[in-house]
N, CA, C and O atoms as a GROMACS GRO file, in nm:
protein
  568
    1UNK      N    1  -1.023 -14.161  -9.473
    1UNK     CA    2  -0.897 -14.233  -9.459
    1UNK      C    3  -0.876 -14.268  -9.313
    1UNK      O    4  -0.897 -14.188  -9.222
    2UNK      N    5  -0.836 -14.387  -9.294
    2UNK     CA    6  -0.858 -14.452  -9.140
    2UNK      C    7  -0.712 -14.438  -9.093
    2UNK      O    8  -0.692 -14.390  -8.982
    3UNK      N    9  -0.565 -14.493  -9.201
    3UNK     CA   10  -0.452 -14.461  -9.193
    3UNK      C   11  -0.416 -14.466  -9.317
    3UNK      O   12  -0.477 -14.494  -9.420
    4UNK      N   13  -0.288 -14.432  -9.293
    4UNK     CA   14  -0.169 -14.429  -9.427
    4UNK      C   15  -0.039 -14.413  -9.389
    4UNK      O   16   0.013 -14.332  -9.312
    5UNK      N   17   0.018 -14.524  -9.471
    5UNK     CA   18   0.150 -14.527  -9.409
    5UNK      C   19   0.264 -14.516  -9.512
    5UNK      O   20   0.246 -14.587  -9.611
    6UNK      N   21   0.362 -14.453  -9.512
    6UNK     CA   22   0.458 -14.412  -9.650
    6UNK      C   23   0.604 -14.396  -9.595
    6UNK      O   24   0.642 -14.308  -9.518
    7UNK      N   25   0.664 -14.479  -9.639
    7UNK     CA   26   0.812 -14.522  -9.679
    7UNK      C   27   0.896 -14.421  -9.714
    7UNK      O   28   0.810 -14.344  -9.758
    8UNK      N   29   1.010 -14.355  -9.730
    8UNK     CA   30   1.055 -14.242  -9.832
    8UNK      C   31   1.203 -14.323  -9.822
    8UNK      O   32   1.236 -14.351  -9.707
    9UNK      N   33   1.241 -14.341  -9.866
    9UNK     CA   34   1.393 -14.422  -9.907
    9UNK      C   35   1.490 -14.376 -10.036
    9UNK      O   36   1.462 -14.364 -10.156
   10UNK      N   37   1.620 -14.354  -9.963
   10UNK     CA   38   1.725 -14.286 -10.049
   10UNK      C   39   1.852 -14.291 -10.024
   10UNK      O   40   1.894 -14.385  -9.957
   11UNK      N   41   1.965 -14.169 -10.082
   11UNK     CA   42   2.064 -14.189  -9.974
   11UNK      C   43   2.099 -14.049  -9.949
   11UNK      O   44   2.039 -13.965 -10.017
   12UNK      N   45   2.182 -14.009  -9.868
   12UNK     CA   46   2.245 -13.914  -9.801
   12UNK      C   47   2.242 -13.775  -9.909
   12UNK      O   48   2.304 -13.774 -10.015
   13UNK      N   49   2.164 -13.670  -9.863
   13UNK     CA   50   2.191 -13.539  -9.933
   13UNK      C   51   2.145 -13.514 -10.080
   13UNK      O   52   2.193 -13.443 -10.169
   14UNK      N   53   1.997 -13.628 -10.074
   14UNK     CA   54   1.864 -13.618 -10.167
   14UNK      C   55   1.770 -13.566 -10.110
   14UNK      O   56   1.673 -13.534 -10.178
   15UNK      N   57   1.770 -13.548  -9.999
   15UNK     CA   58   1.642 -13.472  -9.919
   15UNK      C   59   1.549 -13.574  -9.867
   15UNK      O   60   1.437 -13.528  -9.848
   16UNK      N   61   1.563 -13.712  -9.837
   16UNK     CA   62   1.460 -13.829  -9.779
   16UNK      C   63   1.418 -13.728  -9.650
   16UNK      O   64   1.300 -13.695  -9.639
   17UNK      N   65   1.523 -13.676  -9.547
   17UNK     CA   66   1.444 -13.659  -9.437
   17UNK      C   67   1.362 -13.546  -9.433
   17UNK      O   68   1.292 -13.528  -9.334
   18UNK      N   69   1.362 -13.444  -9.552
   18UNK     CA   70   1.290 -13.280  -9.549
   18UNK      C   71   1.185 -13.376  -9.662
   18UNK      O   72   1.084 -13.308  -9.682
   19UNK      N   73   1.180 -13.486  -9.725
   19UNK     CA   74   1.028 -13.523  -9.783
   19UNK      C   75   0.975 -13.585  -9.677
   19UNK      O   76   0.852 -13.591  -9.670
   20UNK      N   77   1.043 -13.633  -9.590
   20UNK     CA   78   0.934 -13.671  -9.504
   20UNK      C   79   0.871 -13.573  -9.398
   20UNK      O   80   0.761 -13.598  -9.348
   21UNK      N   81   0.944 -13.461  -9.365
   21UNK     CA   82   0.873 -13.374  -9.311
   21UNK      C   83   0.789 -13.319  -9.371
   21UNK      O   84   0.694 -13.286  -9.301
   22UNK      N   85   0.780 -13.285  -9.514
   22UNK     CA   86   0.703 -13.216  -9.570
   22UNK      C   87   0.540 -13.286  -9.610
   22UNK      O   88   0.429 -13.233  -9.613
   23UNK      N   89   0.578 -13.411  -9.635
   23UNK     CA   90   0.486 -13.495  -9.626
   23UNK      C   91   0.404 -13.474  -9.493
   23UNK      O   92   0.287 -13.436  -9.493
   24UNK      N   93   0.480 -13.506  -9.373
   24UNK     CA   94   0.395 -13.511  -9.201
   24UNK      C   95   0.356 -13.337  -9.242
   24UNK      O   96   0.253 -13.339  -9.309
   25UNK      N   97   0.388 -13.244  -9.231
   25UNK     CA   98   0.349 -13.105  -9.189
   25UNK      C   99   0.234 -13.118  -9.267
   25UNK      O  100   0.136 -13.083  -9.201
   26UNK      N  101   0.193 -13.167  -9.425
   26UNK     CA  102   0.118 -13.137  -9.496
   26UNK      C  103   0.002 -13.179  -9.419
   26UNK      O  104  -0.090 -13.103  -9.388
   27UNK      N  105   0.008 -13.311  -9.388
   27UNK     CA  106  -0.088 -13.396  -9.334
   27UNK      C  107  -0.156 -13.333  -9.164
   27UNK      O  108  -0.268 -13.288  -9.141
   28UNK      N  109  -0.076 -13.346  -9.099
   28UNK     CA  110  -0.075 -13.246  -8.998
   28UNK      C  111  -0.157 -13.098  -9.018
   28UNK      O  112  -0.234 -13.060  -8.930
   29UNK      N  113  -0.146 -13.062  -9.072
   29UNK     CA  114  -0.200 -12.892  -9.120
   29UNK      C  115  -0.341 -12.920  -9.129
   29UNK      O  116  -0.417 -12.870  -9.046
   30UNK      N  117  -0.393 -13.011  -9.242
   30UNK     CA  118  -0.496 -13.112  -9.256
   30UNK      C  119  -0.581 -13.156  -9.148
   30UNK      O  120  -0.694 -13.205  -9.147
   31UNK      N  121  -0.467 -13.116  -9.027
   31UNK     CA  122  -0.603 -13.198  -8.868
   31UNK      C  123  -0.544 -13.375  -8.836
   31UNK      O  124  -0.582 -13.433  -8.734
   32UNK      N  125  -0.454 -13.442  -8.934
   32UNK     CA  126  -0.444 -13.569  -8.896
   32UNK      C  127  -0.326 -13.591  -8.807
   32UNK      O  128  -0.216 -13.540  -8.823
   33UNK      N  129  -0.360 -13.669  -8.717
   33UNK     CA  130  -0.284 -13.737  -8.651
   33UNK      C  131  -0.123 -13.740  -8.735
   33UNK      O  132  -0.127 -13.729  -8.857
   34UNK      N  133  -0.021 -13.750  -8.685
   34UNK     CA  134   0.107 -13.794  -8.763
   34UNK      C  135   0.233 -13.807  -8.727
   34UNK      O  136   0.296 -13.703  -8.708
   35UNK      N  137   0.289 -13.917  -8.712
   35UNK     CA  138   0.409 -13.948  -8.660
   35UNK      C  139   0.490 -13.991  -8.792
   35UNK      O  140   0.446 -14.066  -8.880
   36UNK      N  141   0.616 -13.930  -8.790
   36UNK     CA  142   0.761 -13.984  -8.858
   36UNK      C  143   0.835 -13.992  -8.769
   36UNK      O  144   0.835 -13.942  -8.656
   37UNK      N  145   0.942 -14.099  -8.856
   37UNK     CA  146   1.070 -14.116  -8.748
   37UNK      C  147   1.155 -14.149  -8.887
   37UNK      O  148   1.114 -14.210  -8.986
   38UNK      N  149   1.307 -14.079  -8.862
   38UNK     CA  150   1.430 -14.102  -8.912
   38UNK      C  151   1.467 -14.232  -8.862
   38UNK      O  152   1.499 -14.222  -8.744
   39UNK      N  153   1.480 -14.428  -8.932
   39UNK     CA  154   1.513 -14.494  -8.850
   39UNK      C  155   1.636 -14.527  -8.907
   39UNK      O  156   1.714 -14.582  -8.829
   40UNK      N  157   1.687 -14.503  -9.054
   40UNK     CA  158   1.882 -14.474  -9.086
   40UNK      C  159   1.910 -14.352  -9.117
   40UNK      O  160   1.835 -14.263  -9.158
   41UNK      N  161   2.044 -14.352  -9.092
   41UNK     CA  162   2.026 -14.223  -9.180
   41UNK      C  163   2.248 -14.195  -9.167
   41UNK      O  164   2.326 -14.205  -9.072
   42UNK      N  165   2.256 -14.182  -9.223
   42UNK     CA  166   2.391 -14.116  -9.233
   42UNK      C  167   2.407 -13.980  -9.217
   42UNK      O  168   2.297 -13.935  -9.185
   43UNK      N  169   2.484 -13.896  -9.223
   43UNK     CA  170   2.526 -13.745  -9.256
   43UNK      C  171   2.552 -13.744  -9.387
   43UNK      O  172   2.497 -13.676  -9.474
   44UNK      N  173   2.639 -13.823  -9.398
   44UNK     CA  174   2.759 -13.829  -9.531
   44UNK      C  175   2.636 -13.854  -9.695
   44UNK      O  176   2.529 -13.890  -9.744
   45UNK      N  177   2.689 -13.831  -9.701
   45UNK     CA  178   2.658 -13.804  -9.880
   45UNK      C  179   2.678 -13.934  -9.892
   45UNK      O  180   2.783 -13.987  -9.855
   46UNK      N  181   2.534 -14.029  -9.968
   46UNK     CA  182   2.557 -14.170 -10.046
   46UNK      C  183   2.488 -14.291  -9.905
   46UNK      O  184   2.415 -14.387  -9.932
   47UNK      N  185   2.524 -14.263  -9.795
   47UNK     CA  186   2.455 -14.335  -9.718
   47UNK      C  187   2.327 -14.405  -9.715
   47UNK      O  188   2.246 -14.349  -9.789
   48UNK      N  189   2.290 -14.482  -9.672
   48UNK     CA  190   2.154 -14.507  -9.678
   48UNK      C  191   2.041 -14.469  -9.576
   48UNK      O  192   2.031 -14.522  -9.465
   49UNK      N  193   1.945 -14.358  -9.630
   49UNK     CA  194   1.848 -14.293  -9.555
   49UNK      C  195   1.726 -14.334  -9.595
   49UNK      O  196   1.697 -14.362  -9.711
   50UNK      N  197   1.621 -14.341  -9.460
   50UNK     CA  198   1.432 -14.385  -9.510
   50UNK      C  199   1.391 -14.352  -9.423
   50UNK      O  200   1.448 -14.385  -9.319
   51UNK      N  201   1.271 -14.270  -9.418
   51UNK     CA  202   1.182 -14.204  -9.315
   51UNK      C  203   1.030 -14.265  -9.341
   51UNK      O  204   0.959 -14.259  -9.441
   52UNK      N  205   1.005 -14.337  -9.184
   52UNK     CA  206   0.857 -14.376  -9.172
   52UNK      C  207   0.813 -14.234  -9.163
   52UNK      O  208   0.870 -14.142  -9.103
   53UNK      N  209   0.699 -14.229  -9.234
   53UNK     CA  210   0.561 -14.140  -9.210
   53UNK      C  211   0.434 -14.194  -9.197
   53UNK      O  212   0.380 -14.234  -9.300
   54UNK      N  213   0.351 -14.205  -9.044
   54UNK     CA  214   0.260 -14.286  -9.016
   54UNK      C  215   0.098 -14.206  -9.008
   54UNK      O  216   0.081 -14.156  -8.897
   55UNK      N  217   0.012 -14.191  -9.076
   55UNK     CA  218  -0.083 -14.063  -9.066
   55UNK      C  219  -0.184 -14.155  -9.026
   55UNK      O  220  -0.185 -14.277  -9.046
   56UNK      N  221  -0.317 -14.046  -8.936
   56UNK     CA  222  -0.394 -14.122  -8.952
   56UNK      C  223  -0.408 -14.205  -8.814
   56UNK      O  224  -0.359 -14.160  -8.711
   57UNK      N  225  -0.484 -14.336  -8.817
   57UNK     CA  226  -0.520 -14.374  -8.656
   57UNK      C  227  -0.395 -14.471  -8.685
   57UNK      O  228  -0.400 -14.552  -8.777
   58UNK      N  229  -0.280 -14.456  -8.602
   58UNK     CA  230  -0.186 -14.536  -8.567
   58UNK      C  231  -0.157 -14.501  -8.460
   58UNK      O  232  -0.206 -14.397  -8.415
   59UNK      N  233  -0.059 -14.584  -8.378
   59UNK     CA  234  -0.014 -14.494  -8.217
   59UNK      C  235   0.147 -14.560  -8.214
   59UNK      O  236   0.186 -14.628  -8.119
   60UNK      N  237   0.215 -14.536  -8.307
   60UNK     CA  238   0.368 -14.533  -8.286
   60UNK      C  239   0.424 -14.522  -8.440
   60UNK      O  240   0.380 -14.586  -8.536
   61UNK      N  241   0.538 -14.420  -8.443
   61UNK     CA  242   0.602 -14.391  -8.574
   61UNK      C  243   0.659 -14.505  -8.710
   61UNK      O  244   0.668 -14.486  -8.832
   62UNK      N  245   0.688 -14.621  -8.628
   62UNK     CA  246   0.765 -14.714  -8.757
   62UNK      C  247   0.633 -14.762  -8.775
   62UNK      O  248   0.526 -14.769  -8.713
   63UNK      N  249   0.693 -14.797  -8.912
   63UNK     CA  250   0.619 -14.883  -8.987
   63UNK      C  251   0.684 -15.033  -9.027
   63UNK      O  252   0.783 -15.056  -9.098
   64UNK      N  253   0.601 -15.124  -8.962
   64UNK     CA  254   0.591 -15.225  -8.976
   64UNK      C  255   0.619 -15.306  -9.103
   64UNK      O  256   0.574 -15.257  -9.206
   65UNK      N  257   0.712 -15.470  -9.119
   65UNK     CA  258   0.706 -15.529  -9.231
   65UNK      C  259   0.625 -15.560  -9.314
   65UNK      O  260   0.556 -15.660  -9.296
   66UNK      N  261   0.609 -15.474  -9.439
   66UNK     CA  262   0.428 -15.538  -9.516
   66UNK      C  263   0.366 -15.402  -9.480
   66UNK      O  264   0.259 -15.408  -9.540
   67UNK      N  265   0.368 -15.301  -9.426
   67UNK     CA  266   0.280 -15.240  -9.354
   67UNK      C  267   0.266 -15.091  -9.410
   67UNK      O  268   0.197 -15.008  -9.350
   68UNK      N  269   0.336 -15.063  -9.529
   68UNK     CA  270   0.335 -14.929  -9.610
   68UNK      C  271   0.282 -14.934  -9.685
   68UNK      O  272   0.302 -15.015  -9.775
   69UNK      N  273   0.189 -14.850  -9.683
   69UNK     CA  274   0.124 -14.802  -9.822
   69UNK      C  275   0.204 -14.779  -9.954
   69UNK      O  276   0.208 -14.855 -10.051
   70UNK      N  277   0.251 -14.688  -9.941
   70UNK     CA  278   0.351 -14.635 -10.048
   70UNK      C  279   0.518 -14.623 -10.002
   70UNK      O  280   0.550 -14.577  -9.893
   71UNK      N  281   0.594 -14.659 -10.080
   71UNK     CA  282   0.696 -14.672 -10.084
   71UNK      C  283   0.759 -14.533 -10.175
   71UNK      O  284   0.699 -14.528 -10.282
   72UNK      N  285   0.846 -14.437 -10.164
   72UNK     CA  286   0.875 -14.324 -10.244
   72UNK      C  287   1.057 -14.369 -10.224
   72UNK      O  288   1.110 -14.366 -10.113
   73UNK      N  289   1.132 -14.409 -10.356
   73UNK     CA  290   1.245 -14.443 -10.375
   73UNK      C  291   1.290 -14.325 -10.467
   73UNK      O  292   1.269 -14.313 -10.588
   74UNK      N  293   1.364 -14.232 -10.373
   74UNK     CA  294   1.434 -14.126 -10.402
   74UNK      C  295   1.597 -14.181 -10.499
   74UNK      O  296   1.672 -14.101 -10.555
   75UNK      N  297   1.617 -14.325 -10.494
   75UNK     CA  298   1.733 -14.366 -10.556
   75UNK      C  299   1.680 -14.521 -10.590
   75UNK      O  300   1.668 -14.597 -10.494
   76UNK      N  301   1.657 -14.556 -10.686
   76UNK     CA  302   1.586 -14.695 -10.736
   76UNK      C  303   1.657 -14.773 -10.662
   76UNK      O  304   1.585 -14.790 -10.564
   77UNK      N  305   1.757 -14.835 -10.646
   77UNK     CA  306   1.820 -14.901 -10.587
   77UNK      C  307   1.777 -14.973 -10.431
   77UNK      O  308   1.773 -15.086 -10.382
   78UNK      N  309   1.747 -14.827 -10.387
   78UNK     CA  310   1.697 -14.791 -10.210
   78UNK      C  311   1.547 -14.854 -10.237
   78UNK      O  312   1.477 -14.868 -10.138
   79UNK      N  313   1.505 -14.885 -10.339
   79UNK     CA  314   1.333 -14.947 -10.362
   79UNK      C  315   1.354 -15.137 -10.286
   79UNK      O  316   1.275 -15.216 -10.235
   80UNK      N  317   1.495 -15.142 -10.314
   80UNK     CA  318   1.492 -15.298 -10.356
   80UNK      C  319   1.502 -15.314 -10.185
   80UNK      O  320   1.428 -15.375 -10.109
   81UNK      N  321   1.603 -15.246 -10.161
   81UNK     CA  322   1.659 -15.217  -9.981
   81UNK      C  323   1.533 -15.249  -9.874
   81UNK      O  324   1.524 -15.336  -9.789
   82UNK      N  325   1.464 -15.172  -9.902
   82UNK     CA  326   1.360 -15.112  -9.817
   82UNK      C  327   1.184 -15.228  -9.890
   82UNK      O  328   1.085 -15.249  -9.820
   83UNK      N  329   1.195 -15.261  -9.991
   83UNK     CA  330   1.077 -15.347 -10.011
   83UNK      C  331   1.007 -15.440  -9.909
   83UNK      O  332   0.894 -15.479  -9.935
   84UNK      N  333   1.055 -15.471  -9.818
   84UNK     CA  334   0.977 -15.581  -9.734
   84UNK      C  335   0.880 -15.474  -9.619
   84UNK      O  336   0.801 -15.506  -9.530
   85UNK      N  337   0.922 -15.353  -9.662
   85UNK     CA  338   0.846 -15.288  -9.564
   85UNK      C  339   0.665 -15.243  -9.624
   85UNK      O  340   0.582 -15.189  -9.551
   86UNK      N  341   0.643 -15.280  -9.762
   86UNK     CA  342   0.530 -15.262  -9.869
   86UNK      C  343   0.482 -15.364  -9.862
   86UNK      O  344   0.540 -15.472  -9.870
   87UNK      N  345   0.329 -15.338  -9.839
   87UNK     CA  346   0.232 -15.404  -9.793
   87UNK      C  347   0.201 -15.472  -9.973
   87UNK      O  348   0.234 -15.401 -10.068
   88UNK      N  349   0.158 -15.567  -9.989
   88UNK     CA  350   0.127 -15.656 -10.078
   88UNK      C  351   0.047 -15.575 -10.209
   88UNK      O  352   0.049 -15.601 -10.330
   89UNK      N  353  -0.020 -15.474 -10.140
   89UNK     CA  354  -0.121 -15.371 -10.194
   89UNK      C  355  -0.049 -15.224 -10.220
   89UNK      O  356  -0.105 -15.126 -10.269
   90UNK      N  357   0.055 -15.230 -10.186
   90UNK     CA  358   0.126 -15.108 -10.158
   90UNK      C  359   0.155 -15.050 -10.340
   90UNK      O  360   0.156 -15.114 -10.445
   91UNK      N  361   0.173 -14.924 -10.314
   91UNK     CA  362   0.240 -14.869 -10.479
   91UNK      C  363   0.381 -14.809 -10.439
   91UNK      O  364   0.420 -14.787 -10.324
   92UNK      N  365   0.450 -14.787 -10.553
   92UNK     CA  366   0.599 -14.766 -10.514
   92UNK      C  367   0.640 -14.640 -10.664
   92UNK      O  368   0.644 -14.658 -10.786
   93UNK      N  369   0.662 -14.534 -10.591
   93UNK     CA  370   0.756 -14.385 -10.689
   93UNK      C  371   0.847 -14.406 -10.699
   93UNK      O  372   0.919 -14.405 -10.599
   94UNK      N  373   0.888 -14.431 -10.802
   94UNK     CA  374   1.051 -14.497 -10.800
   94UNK      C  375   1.140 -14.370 -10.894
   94UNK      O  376   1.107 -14.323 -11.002
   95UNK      N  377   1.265 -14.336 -10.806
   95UNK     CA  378   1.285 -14.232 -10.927
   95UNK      C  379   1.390 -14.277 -11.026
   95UNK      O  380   1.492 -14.313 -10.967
   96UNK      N  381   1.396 -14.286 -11.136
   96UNK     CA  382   1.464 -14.320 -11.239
   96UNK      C  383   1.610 -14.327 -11.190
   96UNK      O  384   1.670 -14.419 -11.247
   97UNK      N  385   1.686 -14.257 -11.100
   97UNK     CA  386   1.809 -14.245 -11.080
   97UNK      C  387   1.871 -14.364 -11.029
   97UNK      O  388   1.803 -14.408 -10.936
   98UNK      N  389   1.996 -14.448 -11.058
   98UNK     CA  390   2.071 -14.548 -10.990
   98UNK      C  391   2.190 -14.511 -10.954
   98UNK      O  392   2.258 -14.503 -11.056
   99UNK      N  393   2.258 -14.481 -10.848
   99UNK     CA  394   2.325 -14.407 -10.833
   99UNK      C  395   2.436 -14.557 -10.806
   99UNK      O  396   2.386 -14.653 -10.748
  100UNK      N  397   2.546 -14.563 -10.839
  100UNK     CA  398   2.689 -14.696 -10.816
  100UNK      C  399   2.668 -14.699 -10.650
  100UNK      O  400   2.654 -14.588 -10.598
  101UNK      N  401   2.667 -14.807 -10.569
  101UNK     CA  402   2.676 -14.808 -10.429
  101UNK      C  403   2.865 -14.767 -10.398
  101UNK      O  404   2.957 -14.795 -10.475
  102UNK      N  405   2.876 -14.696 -10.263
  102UNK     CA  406   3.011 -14.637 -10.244
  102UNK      C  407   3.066 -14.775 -10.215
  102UNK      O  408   3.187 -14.790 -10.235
  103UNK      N  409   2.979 -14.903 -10.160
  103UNK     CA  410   3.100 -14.978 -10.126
  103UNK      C  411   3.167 -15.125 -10.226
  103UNK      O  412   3.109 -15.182 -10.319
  104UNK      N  413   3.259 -15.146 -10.187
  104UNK     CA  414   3.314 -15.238 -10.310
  104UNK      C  415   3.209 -15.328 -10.341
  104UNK      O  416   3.101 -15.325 -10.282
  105UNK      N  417   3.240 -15.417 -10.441
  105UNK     CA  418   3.184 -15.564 -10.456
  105UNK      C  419   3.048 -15.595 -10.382
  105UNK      O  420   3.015 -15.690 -10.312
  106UNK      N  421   2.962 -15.454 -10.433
  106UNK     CA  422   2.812 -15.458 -10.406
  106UNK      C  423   2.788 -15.449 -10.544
  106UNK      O  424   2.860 -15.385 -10.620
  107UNK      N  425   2.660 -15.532 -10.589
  107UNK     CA  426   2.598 -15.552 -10.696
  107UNK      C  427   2.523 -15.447 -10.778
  107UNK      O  428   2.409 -15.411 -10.751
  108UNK      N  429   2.586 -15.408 -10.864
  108UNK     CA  430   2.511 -15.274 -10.946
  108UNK      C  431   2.380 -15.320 -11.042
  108UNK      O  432   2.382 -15.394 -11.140
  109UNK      N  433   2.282 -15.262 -10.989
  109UNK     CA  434   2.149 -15.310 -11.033
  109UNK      C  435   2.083 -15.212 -11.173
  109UNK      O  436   2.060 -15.095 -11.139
  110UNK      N  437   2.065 -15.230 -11.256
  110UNK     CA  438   2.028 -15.167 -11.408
  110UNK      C  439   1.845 -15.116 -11.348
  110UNK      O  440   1.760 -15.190 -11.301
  111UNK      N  441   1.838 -14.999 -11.369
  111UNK     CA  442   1.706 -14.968 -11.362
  111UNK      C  443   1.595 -15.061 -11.373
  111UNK      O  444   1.510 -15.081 -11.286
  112UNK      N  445   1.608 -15.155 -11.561
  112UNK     CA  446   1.541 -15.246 -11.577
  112UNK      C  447   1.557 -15.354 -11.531
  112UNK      O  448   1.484 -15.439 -11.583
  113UNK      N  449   1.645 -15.404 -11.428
  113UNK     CA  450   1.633 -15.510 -11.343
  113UNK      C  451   1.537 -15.479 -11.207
  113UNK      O  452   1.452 -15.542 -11.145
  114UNK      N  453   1.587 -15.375 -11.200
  114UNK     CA  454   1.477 -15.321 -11.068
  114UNK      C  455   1.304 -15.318 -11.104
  114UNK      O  456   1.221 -15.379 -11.037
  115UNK      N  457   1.279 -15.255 -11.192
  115UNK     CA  458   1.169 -15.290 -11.228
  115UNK      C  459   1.109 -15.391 -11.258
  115UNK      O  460   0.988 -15.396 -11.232
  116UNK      N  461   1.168 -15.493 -11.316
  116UNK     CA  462   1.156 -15.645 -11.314
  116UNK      C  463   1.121 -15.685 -11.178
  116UNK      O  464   1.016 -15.744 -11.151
  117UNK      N  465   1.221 -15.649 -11.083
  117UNK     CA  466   1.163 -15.717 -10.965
  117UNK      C  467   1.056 -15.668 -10.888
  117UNK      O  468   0.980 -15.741 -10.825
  118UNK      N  469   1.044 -15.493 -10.893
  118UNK     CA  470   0.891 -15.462 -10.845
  118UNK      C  471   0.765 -15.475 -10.895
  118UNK      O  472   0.662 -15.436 -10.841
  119UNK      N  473   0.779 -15.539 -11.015
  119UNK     CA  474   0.657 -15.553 -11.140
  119UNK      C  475   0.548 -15.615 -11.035
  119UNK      O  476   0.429 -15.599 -11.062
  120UNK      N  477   0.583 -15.678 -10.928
  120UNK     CA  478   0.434 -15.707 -10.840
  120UNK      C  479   0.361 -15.591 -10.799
  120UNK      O  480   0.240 -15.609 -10.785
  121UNK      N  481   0.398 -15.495 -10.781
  121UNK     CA  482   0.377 -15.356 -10.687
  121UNK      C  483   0.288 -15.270 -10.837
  121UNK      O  484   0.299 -15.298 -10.956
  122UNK      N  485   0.210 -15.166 -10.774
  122UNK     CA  486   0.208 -15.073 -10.865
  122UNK      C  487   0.329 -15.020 -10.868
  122UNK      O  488   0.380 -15.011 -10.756
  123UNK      N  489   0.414 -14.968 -10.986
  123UNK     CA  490   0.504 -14.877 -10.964
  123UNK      C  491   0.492 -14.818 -11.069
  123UNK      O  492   0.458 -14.856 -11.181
  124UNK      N  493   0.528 -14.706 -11.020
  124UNK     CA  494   0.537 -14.580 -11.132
  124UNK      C  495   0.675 -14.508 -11.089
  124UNK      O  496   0.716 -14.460 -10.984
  125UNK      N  497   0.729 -14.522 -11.225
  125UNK     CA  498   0.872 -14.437 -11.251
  125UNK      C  499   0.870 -14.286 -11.342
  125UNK      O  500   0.815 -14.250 -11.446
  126UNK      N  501   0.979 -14.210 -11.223
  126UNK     CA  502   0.921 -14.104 -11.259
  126UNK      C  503   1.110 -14.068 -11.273
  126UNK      O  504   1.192 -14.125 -11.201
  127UNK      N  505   1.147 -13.968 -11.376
  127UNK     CA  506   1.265 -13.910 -11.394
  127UNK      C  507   1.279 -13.792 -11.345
  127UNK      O  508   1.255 -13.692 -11.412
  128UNK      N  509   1.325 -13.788 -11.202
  128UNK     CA  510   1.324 -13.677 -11.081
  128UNK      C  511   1.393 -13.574 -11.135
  128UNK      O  512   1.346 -13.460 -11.145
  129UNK      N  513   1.514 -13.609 -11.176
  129UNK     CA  514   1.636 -13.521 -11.209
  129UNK      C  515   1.534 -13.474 -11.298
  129UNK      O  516   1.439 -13.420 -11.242
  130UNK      N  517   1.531 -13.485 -11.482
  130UNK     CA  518   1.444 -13.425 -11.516
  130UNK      C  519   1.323 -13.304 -11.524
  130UNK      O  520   1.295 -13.207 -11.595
  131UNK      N  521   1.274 -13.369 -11.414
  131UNK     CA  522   1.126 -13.335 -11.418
  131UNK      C  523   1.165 -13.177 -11.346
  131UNK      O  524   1.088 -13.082 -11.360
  132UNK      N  525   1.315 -13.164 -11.256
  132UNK     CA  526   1.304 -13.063 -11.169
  132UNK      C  527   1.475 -12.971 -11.285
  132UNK      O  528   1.549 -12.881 -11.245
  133UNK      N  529   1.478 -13.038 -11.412
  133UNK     CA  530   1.549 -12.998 -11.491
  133UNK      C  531   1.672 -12.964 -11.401
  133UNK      O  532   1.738 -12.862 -11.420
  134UNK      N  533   1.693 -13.032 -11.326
  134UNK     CA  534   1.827 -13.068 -11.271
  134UNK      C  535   1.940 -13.072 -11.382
  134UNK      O  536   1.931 -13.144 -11.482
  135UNK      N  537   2.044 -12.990 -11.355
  135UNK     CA  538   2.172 -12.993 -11.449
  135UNK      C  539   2.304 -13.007 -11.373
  135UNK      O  540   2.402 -13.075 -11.404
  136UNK      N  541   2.285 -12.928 -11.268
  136UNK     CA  542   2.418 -12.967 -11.198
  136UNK      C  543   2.433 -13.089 -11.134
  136UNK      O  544   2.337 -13.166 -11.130
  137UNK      N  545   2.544 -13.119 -11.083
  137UNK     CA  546   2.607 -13.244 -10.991
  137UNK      C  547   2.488 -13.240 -10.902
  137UNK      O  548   2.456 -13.136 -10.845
  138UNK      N  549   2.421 -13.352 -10.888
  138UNK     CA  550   2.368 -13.402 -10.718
  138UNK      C  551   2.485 -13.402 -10.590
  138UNK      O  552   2.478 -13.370 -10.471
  139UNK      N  553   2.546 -13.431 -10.638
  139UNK     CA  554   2.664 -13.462 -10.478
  139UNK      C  555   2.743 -13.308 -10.484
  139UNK      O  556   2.848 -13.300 -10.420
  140UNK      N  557   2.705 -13.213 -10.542
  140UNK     CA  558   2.792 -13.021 -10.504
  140UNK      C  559   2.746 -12.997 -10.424
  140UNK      O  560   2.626 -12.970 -10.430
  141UNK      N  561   2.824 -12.995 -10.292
  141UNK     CA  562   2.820 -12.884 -10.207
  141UNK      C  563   2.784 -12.747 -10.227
  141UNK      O  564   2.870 -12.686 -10.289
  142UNK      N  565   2.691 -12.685 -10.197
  142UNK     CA  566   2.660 -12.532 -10.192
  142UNK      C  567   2.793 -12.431 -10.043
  142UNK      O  568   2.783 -12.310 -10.024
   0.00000   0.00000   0.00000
């Protein structure tokens, strides 16, 4: 592998910025080269968050328009947001969840519209909540 470059896109208090660390440490541990960078990010719960992870022979953290390998959409929605950053070749984890945007008279997008529009991409949809048999509220405070 010469590089690899991966997207993680979501919103506030899904964990985008601890997958992208976990992603770099993995890689890192491995011997590779690896830069991330937090380039949004809110505090607040619902915001919009995406972490470049750049492995591999690169020599600066963002990732470029077109220029990701993989795209990982922690909130389907955040897939559509963040798409110009997926390289033509790129694949995209999309997680089943659509969460209502907090602000008014933004356009609520149906899962199967979203997929409609990434149908160029590999994508594979995966039901996060599910899979980690999630039952409680996403947005509870501990």
């Amino acid at each position: 592998m010469d590089k690899l470059s991966v997207l993680i896109a979501g919103i506030g208090g899904q964990g985008v910025v601890t997958a992208g660390r976990i992603i770099a440490e993995a890689f890192s541990v491995k011997g590779f080269k690896v830069f991330e960078a937090e380039t949004h990010g809110l505090s607040q719960r619902g915001g919009a968050v995406n972490v470049h992870v750049r492995i591999g022979n690169v020599d600066g953290p963002l990732i470029s328009k077109s220029g990701a390998d993989i795209l990982i959409a922690l909130e389907a929605t955040e897939a559509l947001r963040n798409i110009e950053y997926l390289s033509n070749h790129g694949a995209i984890f999309l997680n089943a969840s659509v969460k209502p945007p907090s602000l008014p008279k933004v356009k609520v997008y149906q899962l199967s519209e979203i997929t409609e529009i990434l149908k160029r991409w590999r994508t594979y949809v995966l039901d996060c909540n599910e899979i980690v048999g999630e039952t409680a509220d996403a947005t509870q405070e501990f």
